[in-house]
N, C-alpha and C positions, 0 to 999 in steps of 0.2 A: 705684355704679359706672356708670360712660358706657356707652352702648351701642360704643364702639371696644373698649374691655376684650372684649364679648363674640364682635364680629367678630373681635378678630383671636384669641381664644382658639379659637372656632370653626374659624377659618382654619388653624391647627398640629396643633390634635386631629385634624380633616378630612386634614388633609395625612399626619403619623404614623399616621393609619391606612389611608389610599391606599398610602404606600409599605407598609405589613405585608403588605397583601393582596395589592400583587404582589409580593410575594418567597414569599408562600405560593403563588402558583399559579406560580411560577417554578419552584418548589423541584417542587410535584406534575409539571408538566411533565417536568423534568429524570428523576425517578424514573421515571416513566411511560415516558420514551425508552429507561433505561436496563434497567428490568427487559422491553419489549419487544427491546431487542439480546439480553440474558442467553438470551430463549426464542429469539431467531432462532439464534444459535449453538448453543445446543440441537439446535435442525431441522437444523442443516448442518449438523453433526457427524453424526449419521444420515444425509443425504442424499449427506454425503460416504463413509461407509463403505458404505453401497449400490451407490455405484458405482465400486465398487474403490481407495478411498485408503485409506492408515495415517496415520492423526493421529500425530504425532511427537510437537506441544506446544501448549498454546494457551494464548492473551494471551503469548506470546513478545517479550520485552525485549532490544534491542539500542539501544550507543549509537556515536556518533560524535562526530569534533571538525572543526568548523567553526571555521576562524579567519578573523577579522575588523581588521584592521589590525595581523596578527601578534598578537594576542592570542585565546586558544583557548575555544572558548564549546562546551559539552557537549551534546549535544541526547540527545533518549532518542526510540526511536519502540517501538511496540509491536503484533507482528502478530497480528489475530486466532488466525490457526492456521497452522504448518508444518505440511505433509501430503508423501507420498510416495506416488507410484503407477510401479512398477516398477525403474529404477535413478535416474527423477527425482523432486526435490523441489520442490514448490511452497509461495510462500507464499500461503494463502487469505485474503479478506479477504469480511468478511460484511455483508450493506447490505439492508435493507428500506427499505420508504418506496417511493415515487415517483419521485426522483428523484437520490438516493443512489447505487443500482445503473448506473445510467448511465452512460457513459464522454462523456457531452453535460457531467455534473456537474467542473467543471475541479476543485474540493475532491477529488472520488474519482481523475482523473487523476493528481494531483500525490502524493496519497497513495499509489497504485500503484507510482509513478516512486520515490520516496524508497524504502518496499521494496525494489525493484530494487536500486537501488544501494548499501542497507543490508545486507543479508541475500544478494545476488548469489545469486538460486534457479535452479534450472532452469528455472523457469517461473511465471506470477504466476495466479491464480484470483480470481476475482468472485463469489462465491454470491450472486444476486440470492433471496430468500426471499420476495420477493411471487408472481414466478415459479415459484419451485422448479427453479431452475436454474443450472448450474455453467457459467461461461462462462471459455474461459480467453483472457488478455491477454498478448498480443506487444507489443513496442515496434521500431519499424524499426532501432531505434539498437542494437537486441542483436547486429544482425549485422556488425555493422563492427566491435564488439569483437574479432572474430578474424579478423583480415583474412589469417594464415597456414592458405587454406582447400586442399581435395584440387588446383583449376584451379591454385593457384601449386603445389603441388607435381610434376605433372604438366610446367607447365613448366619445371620446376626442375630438371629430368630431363630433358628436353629440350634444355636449355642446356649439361646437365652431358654429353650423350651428344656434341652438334656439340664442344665442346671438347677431347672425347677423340679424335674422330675426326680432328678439325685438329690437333692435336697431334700424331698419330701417323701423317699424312698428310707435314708437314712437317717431321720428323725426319730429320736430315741420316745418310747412311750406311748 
């Protein structure tokens, strides 16, 4: 046999076991990420009953339909934890790491925001676990959903009082 027989058998054997070995450390990885979330929800689940929430439900499934040139495409998102502390409900969501918990991280932004709009909570939560800390997130766009607030009411009553008074100012007889 020619020494090319041996190169290129070398070269596939080489190769078939480069790609094994990263998909074994791909897979360790993977596992490693996931049983490190498993324990940080763990901690926040006690961190969060510490400081007065009632866990409702966790890994919480909702979906929605997104259509796309009129055809409807399903999406599913899944929240770590609803919680409730008082007559509000929050969804939590739990983030170890570096830079995860961040609100710099636009991945953890956009995640947040989707919540929002999926689950419509009273309020959104960040448990940062590197921290040990519950942070809770506002978005400015929550307050213009209720643009019928106490100031138009106020004027509204206001409007509604000169109308009666001119009404009843200019009544004939």
């Amino acid at each position: 046999m020619s020494y090319i027989y041996y190169i290129i058998s070398g070269i596939i054997i080489g190769a078939i076991i480069t790609v094994s070995y990263l998909r074994y450390i791909k897979k360790l990885k993977t596992n490693k990420r996931i049983n490190r979330a498993k324990k940080s929800e763990i901690k926040a689940v006690e961190l969060l009953k510490k400081n007065g929430f009632e866990i409702i439900d966790i890994q919480k499934e909702n979906t929605y339909t997104v259509f796309v040139d009129d055809k409807p495409y399903k999406a599913t998102v899944k929240a770590d934890m609803i919680v409730k502390k008082g007559n509000k409900t929050f969804v939590a969501e739990v983030k170890s790491g570096e830079s995860a918990p961040s609100l710099k991280s636009i991945d953890t932004r956009r995640q947040l925001l989707e919540y929002y709009l999926v689950y419509k909570p009273g309020g959104l939560l960040l448990i940062d676990m590197e921290k040990n800390k519950i942070r809770k997130v506002e978005y400015s766009i929550a307050n213009d959903e209720h643009p019928f607030n106490i100031c138009n009411l106020v004027w509204c009553a206001v409007f509604l009082f000169a109308g009666f008074v001119i009404g009843f100012l200019s009544r004939s007889g």
